[in-house]
C-alpha positions in Angstrom: 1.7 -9.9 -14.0 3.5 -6.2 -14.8 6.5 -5.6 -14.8 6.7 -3.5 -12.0 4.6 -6.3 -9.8 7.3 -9.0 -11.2 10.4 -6.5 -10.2 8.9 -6.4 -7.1 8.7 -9.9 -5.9 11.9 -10.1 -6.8 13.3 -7.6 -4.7 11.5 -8.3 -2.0 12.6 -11.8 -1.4 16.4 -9.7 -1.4 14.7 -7.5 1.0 14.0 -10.3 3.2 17.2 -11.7 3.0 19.0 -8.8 4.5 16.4 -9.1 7.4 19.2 -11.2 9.3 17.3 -10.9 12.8 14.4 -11.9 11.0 11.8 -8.5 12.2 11.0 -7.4 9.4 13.8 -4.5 9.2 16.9 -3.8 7.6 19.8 -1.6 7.6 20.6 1.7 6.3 23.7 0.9 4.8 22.7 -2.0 3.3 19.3 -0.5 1.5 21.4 1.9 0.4 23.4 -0.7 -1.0 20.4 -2.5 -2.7 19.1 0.8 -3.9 22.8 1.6 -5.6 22.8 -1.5 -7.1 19.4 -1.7 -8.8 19.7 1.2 -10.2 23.1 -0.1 -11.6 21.1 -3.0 -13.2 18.0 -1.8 -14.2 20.4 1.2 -16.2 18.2 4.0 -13.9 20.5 6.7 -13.6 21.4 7.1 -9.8 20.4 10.0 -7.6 22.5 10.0 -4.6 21.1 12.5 -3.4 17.3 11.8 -3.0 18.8 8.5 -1.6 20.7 10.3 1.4 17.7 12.5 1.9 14.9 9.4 1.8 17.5 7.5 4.3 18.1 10.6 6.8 15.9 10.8 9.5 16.1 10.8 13.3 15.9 7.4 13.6 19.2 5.4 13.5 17.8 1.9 13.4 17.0 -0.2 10.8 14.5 0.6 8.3 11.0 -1.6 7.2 9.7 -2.7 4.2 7.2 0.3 4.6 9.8 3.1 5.1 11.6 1.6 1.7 8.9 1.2 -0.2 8.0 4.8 -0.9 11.7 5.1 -1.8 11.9 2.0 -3.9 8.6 3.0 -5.8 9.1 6.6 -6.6 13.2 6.5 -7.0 13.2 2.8 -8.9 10.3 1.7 -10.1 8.4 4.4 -11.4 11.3 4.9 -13.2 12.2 1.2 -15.3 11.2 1.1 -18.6 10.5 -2.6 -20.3 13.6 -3.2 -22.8 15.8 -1.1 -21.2 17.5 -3.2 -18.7 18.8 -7.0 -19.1 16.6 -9.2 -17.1 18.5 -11.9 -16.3 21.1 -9.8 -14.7 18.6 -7.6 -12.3 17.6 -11.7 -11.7 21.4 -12.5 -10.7 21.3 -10.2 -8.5 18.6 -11.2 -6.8 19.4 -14.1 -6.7 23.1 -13.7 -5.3 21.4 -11.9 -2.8 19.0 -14.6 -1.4 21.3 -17.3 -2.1 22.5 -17.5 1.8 19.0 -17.6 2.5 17.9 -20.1 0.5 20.8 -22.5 -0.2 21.6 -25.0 2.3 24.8 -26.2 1.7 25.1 -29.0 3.9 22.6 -31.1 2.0 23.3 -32.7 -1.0 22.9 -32.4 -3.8 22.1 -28.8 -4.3 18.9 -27.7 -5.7 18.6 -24.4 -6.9 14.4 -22.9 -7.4 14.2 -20.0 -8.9 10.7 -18.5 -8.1 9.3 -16.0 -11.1 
């Protein structure tokens, strides 16, 4: 798998976290968020402003996983570079991300699965 393809996966499953009413959207303000905070971790240096442009339209509602996606290819990925960035953070943060999603805490005793 490329890098960009395992990124990806990754970032999607925080993607789908977000999606708290489950329908296949999620909000502005927290892509933005997302966005701001990969390109902390994969040390992209940030454009604020292409990411208040992609993210201003007429629509105030939530955005799919097909509006980001042009965003998160052209802004983000096109742009990491194998070796540049520590892996095991941009998987924390994933990870802290989907945790909610993905941990039950009212079982016991926890199991943690970390997909790659």
């Amino acid at each position: 798998m490329d890098l960009k393809s395992e990124l990806l996966k990754s970032i999607w499953y925080a993607f789908t976290s977000l999606d708290v009413e489950k329908c296949g959207k999620v909000s502005k303000s927290q892509l933005k968020v997302l966005s701001h905070n990969l390109y902390t971790v994969l040390n992209i240096p940030h454009d604020p402003v292409a990411l208040e442009q992609h993210f201003q339209d007429d629509d105030d509602g939530p955005v799919s996983n097909h509006g980001y996606m042009p965003y998160l290819n052209k802004y983000i990925l096109d742009k990491v570079k194998e070796g540049n960035f520590d892996k095991e953070k941009f998987d924390d943060l994933c990870w802290m991300m989907t945790k909610k999603k993905n941990l039950r805490e009212d079982r016991y005793p926890l199991v943690m699965i970390l997909k790659r």
